[in-house]
C-alpha positions as CSV (number, residue, x, y, z in Angstrom):
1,X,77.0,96.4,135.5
2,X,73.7,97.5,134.7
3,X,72.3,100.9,136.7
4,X,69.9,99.4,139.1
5,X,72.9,96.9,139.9
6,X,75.1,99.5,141.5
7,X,76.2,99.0,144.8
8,X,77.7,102.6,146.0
9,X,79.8,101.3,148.6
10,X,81.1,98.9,146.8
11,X,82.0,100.9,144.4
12,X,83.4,103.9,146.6
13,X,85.8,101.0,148.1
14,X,87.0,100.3,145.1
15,X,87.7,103.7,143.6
16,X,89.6,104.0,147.1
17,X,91.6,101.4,146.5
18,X,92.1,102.2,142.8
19,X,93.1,105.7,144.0
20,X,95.8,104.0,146.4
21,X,97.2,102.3,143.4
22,X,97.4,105.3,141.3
23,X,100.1,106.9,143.8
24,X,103.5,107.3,142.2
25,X,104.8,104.0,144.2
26,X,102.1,101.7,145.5
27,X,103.2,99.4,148.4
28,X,103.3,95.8,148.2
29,X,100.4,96.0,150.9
30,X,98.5,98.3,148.5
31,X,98.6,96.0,145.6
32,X,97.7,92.8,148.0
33,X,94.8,94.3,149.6
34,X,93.2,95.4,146.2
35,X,94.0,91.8,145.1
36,X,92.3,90.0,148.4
37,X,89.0,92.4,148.4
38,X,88.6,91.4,144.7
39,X,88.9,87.9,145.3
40,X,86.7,88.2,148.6
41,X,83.5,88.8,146.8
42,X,82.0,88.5,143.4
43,X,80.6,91.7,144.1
44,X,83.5,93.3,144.6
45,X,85.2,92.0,141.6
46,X,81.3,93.7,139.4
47,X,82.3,96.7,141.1
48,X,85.9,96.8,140.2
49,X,84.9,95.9,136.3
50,X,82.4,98.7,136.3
51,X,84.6,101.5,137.5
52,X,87.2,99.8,134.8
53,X,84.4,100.1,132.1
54,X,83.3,103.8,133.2
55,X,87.0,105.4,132.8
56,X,86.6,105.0,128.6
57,X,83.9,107.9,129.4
58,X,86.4,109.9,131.5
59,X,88.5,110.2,128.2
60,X,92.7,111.0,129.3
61,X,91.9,111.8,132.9
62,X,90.3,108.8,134.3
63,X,91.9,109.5,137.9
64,X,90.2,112.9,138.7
65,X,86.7,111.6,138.5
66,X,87.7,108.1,140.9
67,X,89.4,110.5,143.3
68,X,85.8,112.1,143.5
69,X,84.3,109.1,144.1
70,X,86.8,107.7,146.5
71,X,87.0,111.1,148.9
72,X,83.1,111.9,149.1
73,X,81.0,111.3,151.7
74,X,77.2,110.4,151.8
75,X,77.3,110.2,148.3
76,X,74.2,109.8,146.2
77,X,73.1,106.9,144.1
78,X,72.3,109.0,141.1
79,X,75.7,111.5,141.6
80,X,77.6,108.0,141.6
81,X,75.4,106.9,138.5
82,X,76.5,110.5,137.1
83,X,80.2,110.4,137.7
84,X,80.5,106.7,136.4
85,X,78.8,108.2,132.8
86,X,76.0,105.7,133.5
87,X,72.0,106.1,132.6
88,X,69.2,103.9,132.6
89,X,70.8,102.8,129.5
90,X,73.9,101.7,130.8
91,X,77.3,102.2,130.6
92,X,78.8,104.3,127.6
93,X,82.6,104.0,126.7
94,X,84.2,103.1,124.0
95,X,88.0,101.6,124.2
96,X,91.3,102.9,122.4
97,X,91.0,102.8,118.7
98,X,92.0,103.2,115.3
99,X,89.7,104.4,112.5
100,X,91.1,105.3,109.4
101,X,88.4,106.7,107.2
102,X,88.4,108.3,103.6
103,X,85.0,111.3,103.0
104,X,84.0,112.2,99.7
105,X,84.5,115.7,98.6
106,X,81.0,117.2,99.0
107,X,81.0,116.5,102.7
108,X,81.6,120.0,105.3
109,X,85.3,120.5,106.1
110,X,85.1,123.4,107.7
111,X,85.5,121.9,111.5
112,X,87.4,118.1,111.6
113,X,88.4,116.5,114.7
114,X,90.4,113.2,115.6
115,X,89.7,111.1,118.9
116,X,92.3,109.5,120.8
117,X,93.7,106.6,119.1
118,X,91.8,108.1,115.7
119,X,93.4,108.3,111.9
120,X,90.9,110.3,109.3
121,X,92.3,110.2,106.0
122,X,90.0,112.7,103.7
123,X,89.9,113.6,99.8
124,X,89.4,116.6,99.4
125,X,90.1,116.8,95.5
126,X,91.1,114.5,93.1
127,X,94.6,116.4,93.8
128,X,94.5,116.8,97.4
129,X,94.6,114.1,100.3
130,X,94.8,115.5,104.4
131,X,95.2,113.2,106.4
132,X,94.5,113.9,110.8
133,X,96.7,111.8,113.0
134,X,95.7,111.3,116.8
135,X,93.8,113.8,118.8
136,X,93.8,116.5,116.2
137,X,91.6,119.8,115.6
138,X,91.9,121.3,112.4
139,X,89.4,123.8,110.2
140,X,89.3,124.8,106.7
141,X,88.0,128.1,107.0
142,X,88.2,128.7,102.6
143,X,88.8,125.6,100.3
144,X,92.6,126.9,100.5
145,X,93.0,127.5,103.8
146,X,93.6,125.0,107.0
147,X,94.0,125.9,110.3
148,X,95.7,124.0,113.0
149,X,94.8,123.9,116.3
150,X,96.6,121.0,117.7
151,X,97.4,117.7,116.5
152,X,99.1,116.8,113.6
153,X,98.3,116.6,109.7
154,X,99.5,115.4,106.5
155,X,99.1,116.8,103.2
156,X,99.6,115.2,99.8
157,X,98.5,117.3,96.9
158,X,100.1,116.4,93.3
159,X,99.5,119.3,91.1
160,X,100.3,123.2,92.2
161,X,97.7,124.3,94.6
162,X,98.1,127.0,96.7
163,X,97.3,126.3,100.6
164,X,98.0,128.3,103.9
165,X,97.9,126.3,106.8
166,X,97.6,128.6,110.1
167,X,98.4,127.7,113.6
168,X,99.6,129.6,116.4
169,X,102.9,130.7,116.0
170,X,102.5,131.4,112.2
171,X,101.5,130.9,108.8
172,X,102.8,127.7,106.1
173,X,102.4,128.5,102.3
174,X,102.6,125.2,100.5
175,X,101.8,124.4,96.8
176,X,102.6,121.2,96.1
177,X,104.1,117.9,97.6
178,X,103.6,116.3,100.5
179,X,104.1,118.0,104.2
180,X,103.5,117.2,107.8
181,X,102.7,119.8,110.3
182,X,102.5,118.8,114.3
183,X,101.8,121.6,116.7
184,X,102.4,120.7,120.6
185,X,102.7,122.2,123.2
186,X,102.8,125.9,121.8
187,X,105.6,124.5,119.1
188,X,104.9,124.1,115.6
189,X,107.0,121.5,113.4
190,X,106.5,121.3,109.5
191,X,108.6,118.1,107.7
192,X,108.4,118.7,104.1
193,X,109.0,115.1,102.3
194,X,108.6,116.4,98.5
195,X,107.5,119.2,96.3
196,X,107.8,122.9,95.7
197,X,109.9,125.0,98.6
198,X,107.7,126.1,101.2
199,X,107.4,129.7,102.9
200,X,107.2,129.8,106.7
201,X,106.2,133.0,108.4
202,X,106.0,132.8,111.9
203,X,104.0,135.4,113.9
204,X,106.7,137.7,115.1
205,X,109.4,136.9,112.4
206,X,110.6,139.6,110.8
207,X,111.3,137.6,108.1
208,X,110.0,134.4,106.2
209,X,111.8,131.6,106.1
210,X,111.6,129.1,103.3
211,X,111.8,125.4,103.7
212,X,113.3,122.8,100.7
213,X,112.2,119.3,100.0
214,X,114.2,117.0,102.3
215,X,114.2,119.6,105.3
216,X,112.3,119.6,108.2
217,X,112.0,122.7,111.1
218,X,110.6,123.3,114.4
219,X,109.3,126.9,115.2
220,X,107.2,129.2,117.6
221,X,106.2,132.8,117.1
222,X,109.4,134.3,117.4
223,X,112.4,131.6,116.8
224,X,112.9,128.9,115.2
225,X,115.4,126.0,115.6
226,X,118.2,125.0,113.2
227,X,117.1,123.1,109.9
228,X,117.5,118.9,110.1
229,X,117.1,116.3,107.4
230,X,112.9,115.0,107.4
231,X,112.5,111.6,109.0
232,X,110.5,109.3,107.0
233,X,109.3,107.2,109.9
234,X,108.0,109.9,111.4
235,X,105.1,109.6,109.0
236,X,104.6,106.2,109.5
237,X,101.1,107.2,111.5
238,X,99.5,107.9,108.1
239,X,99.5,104.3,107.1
240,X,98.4,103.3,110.8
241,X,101.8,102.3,111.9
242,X,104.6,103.7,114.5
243,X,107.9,103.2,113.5
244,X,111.3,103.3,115.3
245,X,115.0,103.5,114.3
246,X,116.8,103.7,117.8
247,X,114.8,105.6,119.4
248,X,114.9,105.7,123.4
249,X,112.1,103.9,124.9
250,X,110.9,107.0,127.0
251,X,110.6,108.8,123.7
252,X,108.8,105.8,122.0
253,X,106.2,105.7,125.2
254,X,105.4,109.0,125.1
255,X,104.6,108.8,121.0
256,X,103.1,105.7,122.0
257,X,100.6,107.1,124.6
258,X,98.8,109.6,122.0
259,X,97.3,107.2,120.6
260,X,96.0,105.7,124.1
261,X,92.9,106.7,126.5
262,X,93.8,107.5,130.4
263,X,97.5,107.2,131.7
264,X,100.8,105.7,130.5
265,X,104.0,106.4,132.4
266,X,107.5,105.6,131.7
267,X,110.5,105.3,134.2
268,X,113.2,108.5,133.5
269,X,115.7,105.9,133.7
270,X,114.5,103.7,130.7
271,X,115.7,106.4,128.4
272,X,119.1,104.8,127.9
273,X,117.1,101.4,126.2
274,X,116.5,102.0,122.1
275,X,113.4,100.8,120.6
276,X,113.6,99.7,116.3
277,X,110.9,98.3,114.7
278,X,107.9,98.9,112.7
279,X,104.4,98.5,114.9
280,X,101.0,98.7,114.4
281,X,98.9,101.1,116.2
282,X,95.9,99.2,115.8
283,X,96.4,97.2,118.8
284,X,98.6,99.5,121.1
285,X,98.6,96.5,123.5
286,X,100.1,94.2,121.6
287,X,103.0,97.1,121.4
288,X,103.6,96.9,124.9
289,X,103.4,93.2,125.1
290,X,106.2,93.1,122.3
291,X,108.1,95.6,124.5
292,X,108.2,93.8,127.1
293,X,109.0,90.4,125.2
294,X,112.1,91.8,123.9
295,X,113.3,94.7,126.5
296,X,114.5,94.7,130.3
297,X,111.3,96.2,131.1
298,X,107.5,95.6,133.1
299,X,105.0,96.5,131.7
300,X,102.2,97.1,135.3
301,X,98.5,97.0,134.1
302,X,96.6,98.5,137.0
303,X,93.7,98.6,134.4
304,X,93.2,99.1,130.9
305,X,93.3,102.9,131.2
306,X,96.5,103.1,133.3
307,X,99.4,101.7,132.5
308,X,103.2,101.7,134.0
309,X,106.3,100.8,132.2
310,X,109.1,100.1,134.9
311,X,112.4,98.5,134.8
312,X,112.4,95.0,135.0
């Protein structure tokens, strides 16, 4: 829906509606009455599309800007034109996806960023190979030094080069081998796969701790928890695929939803159902589809940007 085609009503109706649906249990009356006003009216169905299309430029919090929509009053053609991320251009969004690309050397490190949805493998040397998972900040402030906001890396570097990586809670030396670091949620977690020992000092330690091939650790500023073998599939991001041995389902969902734009719940309860498999994240879809093809579960659509996962 182009801008001079917007009706604001319309579209206000809808976003109240959408908003009705986006309660933690929608009624049966809810879900009817969306279904007949969309089916009343061609209109009404443009309408519905274009506030669909507009949530790709609300990024992972599509609901705040349709609750605006829905709850204001007198609103103004333009203001609606501005909330919906539309210009006499039309509509930009883009959809959940997955880009893996390699940069030559000579290009500036010094600030790197991942989307949602987003893999960014980089060379760095002939040696060296970083490669940014999912929503990811990192920074090389030297040419041996990263620092991690959030997100999660990967390194791979074959002959003995020194690198710090920095985030929050502390500092990773690391020569050679190859290491994954993921910091959420104020917690930093280094997996080292191969290589040379590693040296772990976090911020208020009093004293480093050193990590062996094989081992992986989970740490903030001042603790850190016990040492447990490194899980290969929890790597399986860097070759664009999520992989599973037994994990529960509310676990896999959440892993599953980093690499998603807008909302995607899971029922508590589903935790006792396992997911195995290997999947590809290139069509995060398709992994829901295959979820629900194979477990006890529903998979509720409301639109492409919000997305329930209920028992069946």
């Amino acid at each position: 829906m182009q801008p001079n085609q917007i009706d604001v009503d319309r579209i206000q109706k809808a976003a109240h509606l959408m908003a009705r649906l986006w309660s933690d249990e929608p009624s049966k009356h809810d879900q009817h009455a969306c279904t007949t006003w969309r089916a009343a009216d061609p209109a009404n169905e443009k309408a519905w599309q274009c506030l669909i299309q507009a949530q790709g430029h609300f990024g992972n919090v599509p609901k705040d800007t349709v609750k605006i929509i829905a709850r204001s009053r007198n609103i103004s053609r333009r203001h609606m034109l501005s909330l919906l991320g539309l210009s006499t251009a039309g509509v930009f969004f883009t959809g959940s996806y997955i880009e893996n690309r390699t940069m030559s050397s000579g290009q500036d490190y010094k600030n790197l960023a991942t989307a949602t949805g987003e893999i960014k493998s980089l060379q760095l040397s002939n040696t060296t190979r970083v490669v940014l998972n999912t929503r990811t900040t990192l920074s090389m402030p030297t040419a041996s030094q990263f620092k991690l906001d959030d997100g999660e890396v990967f390194l791979d570097v074959s002959t003995t080069t020194p690198y710090q990586i920095e985030t929050q809670e502390g500092v990773i030396s690391f020569q050679q081998g190859q290491l994954a670091i993921r910091r959420t949620d104020d917690i930093t977690r280094i997996s080292l796969f191969s290589g040379r020992n590693i040296q772990l000092h976090g911020r208020q330690m009093q004293v480093p701790l050193s990590i062996k091939p094989g081992e992986s650790m989970a740490f903030n500023a001042i603790n850190s928890s016990t040492m447990s073998p490194a899980n290969p599939n929890s790597i399986g991001w860097v070759t664009g695929k999520l992989m599973a041995q037994r994990m529960p389902l509310t676990d896999f969902i959440h892993e599953l939803s980093r690499y998603r734009k807008g909302v995607l719940r899971v029922s508590p309860e589903l935790s006792q159902l396992a997911v195995t498999g290997v999947f590809s994240l290139s069509n995060t879809d398709q992994i829901l589809h295959q979820l629900e093809a194979t477990l006890p579960i529903h998979v509720y659509q409301l639109t492409p940007y919000w997305v329930s996962v209920t028992q069946a």
